[in-house]
Structures are given as structure tokens and as C-alpha cells.
C-alpha positions as CSV (number, residue, x, y, z in Angstrom):
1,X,-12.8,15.5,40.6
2,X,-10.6,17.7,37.9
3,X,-7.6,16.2,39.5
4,X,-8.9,12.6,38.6
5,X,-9.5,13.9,35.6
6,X,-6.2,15.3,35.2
7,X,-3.8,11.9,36.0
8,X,-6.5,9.8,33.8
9,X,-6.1,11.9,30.9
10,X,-2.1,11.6,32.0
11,X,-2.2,7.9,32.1
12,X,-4.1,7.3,28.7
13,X,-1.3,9.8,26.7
14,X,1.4,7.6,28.3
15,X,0.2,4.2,27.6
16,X,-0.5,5.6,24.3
17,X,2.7,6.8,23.6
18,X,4.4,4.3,24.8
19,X,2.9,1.1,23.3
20,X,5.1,-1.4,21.1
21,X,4.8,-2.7,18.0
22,X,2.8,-5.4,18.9
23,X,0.2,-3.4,20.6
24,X,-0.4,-1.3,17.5
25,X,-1.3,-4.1,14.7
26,X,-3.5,-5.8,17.1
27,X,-5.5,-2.5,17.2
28,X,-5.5,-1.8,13.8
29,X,-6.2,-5.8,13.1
30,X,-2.7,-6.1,11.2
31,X,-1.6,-9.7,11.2
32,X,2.2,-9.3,10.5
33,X,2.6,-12.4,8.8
34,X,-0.2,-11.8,6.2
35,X,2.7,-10.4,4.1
36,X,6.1,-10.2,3.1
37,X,9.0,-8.0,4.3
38,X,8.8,-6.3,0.5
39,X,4.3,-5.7,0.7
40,X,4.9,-4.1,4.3
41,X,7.1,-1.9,2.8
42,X,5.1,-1.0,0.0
43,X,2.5,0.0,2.6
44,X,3.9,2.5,4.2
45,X,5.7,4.3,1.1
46,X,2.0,4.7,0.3
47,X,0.1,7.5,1.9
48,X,-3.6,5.9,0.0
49,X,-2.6,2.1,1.7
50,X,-1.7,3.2,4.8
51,X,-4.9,5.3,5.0
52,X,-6.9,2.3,3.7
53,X,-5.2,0.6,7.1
54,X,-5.9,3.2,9.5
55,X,-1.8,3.5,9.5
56,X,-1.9,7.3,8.4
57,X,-3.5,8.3,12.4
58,X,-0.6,7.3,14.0
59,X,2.5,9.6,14.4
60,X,5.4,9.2,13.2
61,X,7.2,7.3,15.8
62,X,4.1,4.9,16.0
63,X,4.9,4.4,12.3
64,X,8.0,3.6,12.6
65,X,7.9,1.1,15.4
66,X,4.7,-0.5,13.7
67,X,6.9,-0.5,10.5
68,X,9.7,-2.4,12.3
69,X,7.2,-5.1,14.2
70,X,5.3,-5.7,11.1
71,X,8.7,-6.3,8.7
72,X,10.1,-8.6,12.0
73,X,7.5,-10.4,12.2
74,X,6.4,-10.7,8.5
75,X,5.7,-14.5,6.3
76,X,9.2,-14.3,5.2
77,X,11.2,-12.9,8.3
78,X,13.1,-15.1,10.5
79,X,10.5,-14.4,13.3
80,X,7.0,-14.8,11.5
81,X,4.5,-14.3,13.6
82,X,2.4,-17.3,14.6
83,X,-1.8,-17.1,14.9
84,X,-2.8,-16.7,18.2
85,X,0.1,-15.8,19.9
């Protein structure tokens, strides 16, 4: 039984520390295109609105990547994200 226990709690820190962009706004309800490029930006130079976002949990490699989806995929980016998808 502590084996099980062992590769489950293995299994949940991978797939945690490997999850995309993508992965992270949908769990923290962030709809990339709900913004500009320039407002995601904003967000994270701000340590109050990315608390108020639940950003300020993730490390900093999540925050990054999250960073990177969100200004790809922002209103005014080539690539907005489209509802639903």
C-alpha cells in the first residue's frame, strides 16, 4: 500500500510540473483573451494582482509559461483565444 502511495504522489508532482500554459488559466479561470498583451503584463509586474488571481501560488516556471500563454493568446495577439475552445 505505501508503494501505491509512493508512484501516486510521483504521478501528481509530474503532471503538475509539467502542465502547459493552457492547463494553468483553465484552473485559475483565466480567459486569455479577456485582455490585452499590455493588462497581462501589468499583472504579473504586480505581486497584489497576481495574488488577487491566485497567480502568486505557482512557481516561477509556472509563471512564466502562464505569462507566455496568456500574452499569445491575448484580445490583441495574433492568436486570441476563441470561447470554448
Amino acid at each position: 500500500m505505501n508503494l501505491f502511495k509512493l508512484f501516486l504522489l510521483l504521478f501528481i508532482t509530474a503532471t503538475l510540473s509539467f502542465a502547459d500554459g493552457k492547463d494553468l488559466a483553465k484552473s485559475l479561470s483565466l480567459d486569455p483573451s479577456s485582455k490585452a498583451i499590455k493588462q497581462w503584463e501589468k499583472i504579473f509586474e504586480s505581486s497584489e494582482k497576481m495574488g488577487k488571481m491566485g497567480i502568486d501560488k505557482l512557481s516561477a516556471s509556472d509563471k512564466e509559461v502562464l505569462k507566455k500563454y496568456l500574452a499569445d493568446h491575448a484580445a490583441d495577439s495574433d492568436h486570441p483565444a476563441a470561447a470554448g475552445i
